[in-house]
Phi, psi and omega in degrees: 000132169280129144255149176233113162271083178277169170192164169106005173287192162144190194252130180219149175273161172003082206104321174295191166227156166229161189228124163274150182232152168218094183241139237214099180218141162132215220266096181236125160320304198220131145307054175315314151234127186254154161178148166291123172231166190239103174210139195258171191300133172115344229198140172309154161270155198214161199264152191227304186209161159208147210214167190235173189268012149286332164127353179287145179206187225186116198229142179283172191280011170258352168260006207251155195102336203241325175216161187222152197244161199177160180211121163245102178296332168312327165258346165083048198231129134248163234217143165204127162270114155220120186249157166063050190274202202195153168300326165318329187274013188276146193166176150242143196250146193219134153308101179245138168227143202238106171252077191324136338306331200289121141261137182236160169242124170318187141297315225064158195235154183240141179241132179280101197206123195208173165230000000 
């Protein structure tokens, strides 16, 4: 059995940062891939950045410049630095980890941004 934890969402105003954390324990081969998706009320969830366990990573155009994505693979943790967030990034961000063929999922955490 896998678990995926996120944390680190919470309320912030206009312009702030936040930092998400995702750490990934029990029975998985590999982080082969990880990545942050998003989904705000009303609306699909849609994928916001991801990294591979090499280090390559990958962002929609609406975050990028904005938010960064890490990994410390020694903790089994990814990592979304998101800074300058706008009301537009409020959602709950959810974790994924693609463990071949397996995809596992978080609960997800919500993040808030109003002023």
């Amino acid at each position: 059995q896998v678990h995926i934890v996120e944390s680190g969402g919470g309320s912030v105003q206009p312009g702030g940062s936040l930092r998400l954390s995702c750490v990934a324990s029990g029975n998985f081969y590999t982080m082969y891939y990880t990545a942050w998706y998003r989904q705000a009320p009303g609306k699909e969830r849609e994928p916001v950045a991801g990294i591979t366990d090499s280090g390559r990573t990958n962002y929609a155009d609406s975050v990028k410049g904005r938010f960064t994505i890490s990994r410390d693979n020694t903790k089994n943790t990814t990592y979304l630095q998101m800074n300058s967030l706008t009301p537009e990034d409020a959602a709950v961000y959810y974790c994924m980890l693609r463990d071949p063929p397996d995809y596992f999922w978080g609960q997800g955490t919500q993040v808030t941004v109003s002023s």
